[in-house]
ZAMARGU-4260 file (C-alpha; in steps of 0.2 Angstrom, whole numbers, plus 5000, padded with zeros to 4 digits):
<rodrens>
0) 5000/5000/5000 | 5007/5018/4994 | 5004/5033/5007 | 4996/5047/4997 | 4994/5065/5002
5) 4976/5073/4996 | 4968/5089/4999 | 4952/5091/5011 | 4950/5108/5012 | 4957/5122/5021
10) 4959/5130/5039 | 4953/5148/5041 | 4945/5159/5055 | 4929/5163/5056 | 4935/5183/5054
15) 4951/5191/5050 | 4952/5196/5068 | 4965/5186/5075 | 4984/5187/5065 | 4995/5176/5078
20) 4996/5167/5091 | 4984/5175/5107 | 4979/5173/5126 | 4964/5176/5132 | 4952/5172/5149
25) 4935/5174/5155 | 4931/5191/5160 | 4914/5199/5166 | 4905/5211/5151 | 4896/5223/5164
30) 4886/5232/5150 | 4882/5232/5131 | 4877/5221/5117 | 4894/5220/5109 | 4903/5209/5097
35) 4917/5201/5091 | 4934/5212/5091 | 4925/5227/5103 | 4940/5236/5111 | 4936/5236/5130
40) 4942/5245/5144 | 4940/5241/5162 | 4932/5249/5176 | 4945/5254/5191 | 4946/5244/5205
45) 4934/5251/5219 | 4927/5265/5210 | 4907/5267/5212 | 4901/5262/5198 | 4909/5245/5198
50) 4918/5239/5212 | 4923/5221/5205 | 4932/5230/5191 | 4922/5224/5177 | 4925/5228/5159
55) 4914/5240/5146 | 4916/5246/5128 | 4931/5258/5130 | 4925/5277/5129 | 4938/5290/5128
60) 4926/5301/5135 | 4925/5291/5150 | 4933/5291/5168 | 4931/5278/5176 | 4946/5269/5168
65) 4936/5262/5154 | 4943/5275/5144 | 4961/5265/5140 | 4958/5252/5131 | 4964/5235/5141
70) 4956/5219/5130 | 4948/5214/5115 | 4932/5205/5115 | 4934/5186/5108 | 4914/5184/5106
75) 4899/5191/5102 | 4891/5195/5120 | 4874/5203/5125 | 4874/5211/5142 | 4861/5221/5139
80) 4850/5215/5152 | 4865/5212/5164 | 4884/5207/5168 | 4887/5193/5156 | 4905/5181/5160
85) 4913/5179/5142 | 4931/5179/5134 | 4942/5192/5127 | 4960/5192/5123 | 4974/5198/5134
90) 4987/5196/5122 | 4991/5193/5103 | 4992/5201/5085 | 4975/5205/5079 | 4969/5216/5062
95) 4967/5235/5066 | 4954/5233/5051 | 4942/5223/5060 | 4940/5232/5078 | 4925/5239/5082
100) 4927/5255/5095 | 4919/5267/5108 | 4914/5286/5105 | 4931/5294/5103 | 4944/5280/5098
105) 4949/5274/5084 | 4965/5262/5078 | 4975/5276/5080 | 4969/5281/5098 | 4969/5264/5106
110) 4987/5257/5097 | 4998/5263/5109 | 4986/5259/5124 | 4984/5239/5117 | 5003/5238/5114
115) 5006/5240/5131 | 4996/5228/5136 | 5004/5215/5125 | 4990/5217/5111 | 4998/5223/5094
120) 4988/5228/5080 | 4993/5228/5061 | 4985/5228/5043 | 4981/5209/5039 | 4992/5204/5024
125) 4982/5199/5009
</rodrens>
């Protein structure tokens, strides 16, 4: 019997969000019907809004903390109705093309925020 290679299709993501390797963990979305690749900031620590912390769609307007952007959203997540647990991404290369963003930011405003954070974004190479 000869071994033979063949073809059964190919691996690709579901988006062009994701351009490398990443880490991500649950976190708790406190507000928002959000999606995939939303730029999120976290409330600070203690503060009266949200003392657990949580994290909401990053506002450059805000001051809370939300306003530096901290994680990017891995899923689709509705907390409209309340805090939802879901994932988002700590770390990794993602496409600046495909984020979605708060009143006030854009890929430009949120760049350096992210890259210190251990979240780089680039133009995905076609």
């Amino acid at each position: 019997m000869v071994a033979a290679f063949t073809s059964e299709g190919s691996l690709s993501s579901q988006d062009a969000l994701v351009l490398g390797p990443t880490t991500s963990r649950q976190i708790t979305l406190e507000a928002g019907n959000l999606i995939r690749g939303a730029v999120l900031g976290q409330h600070e620590e203690g503060s009266d809004s949200d003392p657990g912390g949580g994290y909401i769609l990053s506002v450059a307007a805000a001051s809370d903390g939300s306003q530096t952007p901290k994680v990017i959203l891995a899923e689709d997540c509705d907390a409209s109705g309340g805090a939802k647990t879901t994932v988002a991404y700590f770390a990794g290369t993602f496409n600046e093309e495909q984020l979605s963003f708060g009143a006030g930011h854009d890929k430009y405003s949120v760049r350096e925020s992210l890259r210190d954070v251990g979240i780089n974004l680039q133009n995905a190479i076609t």
